[in-house]
N, C-alpha and C positions, 0 to 999 in steps of 0.2 A: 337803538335799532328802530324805534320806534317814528325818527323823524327821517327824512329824506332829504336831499341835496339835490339841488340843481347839476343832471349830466353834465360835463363841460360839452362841450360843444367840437371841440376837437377830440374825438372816440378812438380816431390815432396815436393819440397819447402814451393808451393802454395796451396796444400793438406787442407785442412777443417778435423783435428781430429773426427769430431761428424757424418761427412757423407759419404758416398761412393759412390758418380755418376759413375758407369762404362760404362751408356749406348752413345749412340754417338743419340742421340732423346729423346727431355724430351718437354710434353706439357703443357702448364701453363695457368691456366683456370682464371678469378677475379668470386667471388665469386657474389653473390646475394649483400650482403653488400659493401660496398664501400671501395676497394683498399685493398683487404684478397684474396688473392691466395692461389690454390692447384698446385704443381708441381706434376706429373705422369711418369713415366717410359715409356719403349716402349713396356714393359708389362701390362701397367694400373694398378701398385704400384703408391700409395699415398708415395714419398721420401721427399718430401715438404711439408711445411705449412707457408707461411708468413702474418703478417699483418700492416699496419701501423699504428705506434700509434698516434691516433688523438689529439689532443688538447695540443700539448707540442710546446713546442718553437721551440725547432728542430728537425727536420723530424727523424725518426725510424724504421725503417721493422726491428724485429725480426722473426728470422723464426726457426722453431722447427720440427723433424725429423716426417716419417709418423706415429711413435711410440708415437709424441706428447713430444717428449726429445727435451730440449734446442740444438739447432743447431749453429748456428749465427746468427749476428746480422748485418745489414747493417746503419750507423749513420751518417748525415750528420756531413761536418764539420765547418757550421757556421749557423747563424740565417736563414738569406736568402740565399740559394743555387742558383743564377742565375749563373752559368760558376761557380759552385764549385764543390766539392769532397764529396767523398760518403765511409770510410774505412767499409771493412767488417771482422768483429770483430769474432774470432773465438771464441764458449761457452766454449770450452773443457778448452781452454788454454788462453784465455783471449787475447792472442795476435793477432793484424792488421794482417791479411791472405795478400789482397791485397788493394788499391785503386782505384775506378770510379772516374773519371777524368772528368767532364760534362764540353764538349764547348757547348756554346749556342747562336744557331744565330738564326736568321729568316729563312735561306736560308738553314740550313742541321744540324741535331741532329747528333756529333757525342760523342763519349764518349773511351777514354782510361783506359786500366786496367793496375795499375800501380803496382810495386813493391816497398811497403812503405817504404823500409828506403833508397832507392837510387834513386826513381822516374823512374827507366827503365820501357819502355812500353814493357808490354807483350803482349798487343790485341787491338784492336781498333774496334769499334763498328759502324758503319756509315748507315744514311739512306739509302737505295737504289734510293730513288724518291725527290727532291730537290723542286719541285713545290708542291710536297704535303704537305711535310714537311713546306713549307711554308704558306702552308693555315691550315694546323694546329693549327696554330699560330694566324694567322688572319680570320678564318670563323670557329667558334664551328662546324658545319655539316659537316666539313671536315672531322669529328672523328668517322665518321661513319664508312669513306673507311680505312680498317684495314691497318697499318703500317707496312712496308718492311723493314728489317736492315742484311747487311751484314757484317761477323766475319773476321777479318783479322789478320793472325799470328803476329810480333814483325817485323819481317821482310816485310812486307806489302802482302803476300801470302793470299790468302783464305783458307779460313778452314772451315766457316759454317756459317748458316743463322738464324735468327728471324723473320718470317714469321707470319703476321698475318691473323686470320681467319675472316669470314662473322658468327657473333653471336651474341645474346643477350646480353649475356654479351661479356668483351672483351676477345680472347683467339690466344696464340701464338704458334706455334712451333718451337723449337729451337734444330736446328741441327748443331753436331758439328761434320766433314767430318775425321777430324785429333784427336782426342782426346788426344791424348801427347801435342799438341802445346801449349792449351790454361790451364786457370785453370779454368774448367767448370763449378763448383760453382758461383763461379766469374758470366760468363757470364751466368747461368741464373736467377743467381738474379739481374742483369742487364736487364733482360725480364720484371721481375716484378717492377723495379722503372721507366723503360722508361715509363710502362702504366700508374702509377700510376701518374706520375709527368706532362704527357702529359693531365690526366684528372682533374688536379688542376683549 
């Protein structure tokens, strides 16, 4: 995680057939039920819908269009995911879009988005706060004070954040400064697994 790849240059690559993020701001609400998010536009369009599916061996967010149309699917990639990977699975076409990359320490959440068939980093995901992030981990009340995460191009650049709100339930914003950089499917369904997997 530590080294960076060169973006390809064709950022359509990483494109999602079933959706179209054009905005550069999408906010991501968890619902009343546990770990079912709405994704919103900067319009307050419903463009998202995910949920995880409970009781299965390995973890699942599908997520389906504001139309209620199969979208993708985010699937871990073993039983137990401690420092595992996360392929998000395109509906249209069936095909690995990209890979989340989950290091996992005590001391900072970070997560890279990979490029599945050659492992180049496209984005990297990181806590902004390292004490929190740490007491996350070791005090549940910790989970109160909403969680900060900064977006980073391949190149190690910024490009945009995951900012968390003071809510009832949990709710994030996530902006993304460059939108060519990244593949912003990608990271904001990366909004919705960090909450979810931080409230395990």
């Amino acid at each position: 995680m530590s080294e960076y790849s060169v973006f390809p240059s064709d950022s359509d690559a990483y494109d999602i057939s079933t959706v179209d993020l054009s905005d550069d701001r999408y906010e991501v609400k968890q619902s009343a039920i546990r770990n079912k998010y709405t994704v919103r536009d900067g319009a307050g369009n419903v463009v998202l819908r995910g949920k995880q599916k409970m009781f299965k061996l390995k973890e699942e967010f599908p997520f389906v269009t504001g139309d209620g149309d199969d979208a993708f699917s985010v699937k871990a990639g073993g039983v137990i995911d401690i420092g595992g990977s996360y392929a998000i699975v395109d509906s249209g076409t069936g095909e690995e879009v990209v890979v989340l990359d989950e290091d996992y320490s005590l001391f900072v959440e970070n997560w890279t988005i990979r490029d599945p068939e050659t492992g180049e980093a496209l984005a990297t995901i990181k806590s902004k706060s390292k004490p929190m992030a740490a007491l996350r981990h070791l005090i549940s009340v910790a989970n109160l004070v909403p969680n900060k995460y900064e977006i980073f191009d391949a190149d190690g650049g910024h490009v945009g954040d995951i900012e968390g709100k003071f809510s009832l339930r949990d709710a994030y914003t996530v902006t993304i400064d460059d939108a060519s950089d990244v593949p912003k499917e990608a990271v904001v369904a990366a909004a919705c697994i960090l909450d979810a997997l931080e409230n395990q």
